[in-house]
N, C-alpha and C positions, 0 to 999 in steps of 0.2 A: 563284805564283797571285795574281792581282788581287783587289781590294775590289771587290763591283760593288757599285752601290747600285742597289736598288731602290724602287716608289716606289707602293703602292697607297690606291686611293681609294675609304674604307669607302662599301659598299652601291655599287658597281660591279664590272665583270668586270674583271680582270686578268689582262694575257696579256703573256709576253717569251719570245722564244727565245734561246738562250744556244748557244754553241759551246765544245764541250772541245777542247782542246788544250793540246799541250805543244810547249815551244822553238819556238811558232808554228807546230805542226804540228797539224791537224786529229787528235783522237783517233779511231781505230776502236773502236766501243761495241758492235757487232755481236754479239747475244746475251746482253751482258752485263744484270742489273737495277742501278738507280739509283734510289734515294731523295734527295725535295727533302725537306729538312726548315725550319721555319719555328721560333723559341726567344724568347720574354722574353726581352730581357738580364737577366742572374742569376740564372735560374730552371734554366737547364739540362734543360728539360722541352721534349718538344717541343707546340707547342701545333697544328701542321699538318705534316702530312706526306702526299706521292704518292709512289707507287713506279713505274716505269714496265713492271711487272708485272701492275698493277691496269687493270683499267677504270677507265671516269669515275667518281667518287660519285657518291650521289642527286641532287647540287645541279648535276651537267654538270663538275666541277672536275676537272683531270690533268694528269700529267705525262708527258710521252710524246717518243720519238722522232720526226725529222721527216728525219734520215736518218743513222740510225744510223755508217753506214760512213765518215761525214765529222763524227763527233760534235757532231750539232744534235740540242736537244732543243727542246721548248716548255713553258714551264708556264704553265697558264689556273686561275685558282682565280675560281670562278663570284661574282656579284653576291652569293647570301646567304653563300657563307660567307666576305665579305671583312668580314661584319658582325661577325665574334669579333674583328678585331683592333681594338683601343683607342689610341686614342693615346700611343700609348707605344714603349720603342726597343725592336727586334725586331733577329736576327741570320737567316742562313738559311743555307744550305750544302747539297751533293748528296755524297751517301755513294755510293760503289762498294763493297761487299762482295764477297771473293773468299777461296774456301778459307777463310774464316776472320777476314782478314785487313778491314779498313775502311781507306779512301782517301777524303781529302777531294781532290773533282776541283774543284769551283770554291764560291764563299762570299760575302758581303758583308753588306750594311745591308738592311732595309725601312725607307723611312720610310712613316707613316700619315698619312692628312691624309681631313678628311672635303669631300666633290663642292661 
């Protein structure tokens, strides 16, 4: 699994779509839920998370499929709530839960930078 980095700019919308796969093969997500989660470095807390179970929150932010079957996701986390993150190092990751079990499917950096 790759470091991705990614890279938001408090008090604007941030959006990437990401693709799962394995041995370079497109995952099928089909049915499955997925949580993005967003962490402080050292904190182990999460400070943002979508499930792609949920709807948008109140602010329009989500994480959702954009076709399951060939494992593309999107995540949009809206202009205000890119205003909790501070300048500081952030880590993020997408959990698969099954039976029980948790699977990190892809991970990397945020960096924060202000517009």
């Amino acid at each position: 699994m790759a470091n991705i980095p990614l890279q938001i700019k408090r008090g604007v919308t941030f959006s990437a779509n990401i693709t799962i796969s394995s041995a370079g093969v497109a995952s099928n997500l089909t049915g499955k839920t997925l949580i993005f989660h967003v962490v402080k470095k050292g904190t182990g807390k999460d400070l943002f998370a979508l499930s792609t179970a949920d709807a948008a929150n109140e602010n329009g932010s989500r994480f959702y499929f954009t076709a399951a079957q060939a494992g593309a996701l999107k995540i949009k986390i809206a202009d205000e709530d890119t205003l909790i993150f501070k300048l500081e190092a952030y880590t993020w990751w997408i959990e698969l839960s099954e039976s029980g079990d948790k699977s990190e499917l892809a991970a990397g950096t945020f960096k924060i930078a202000n517009p």
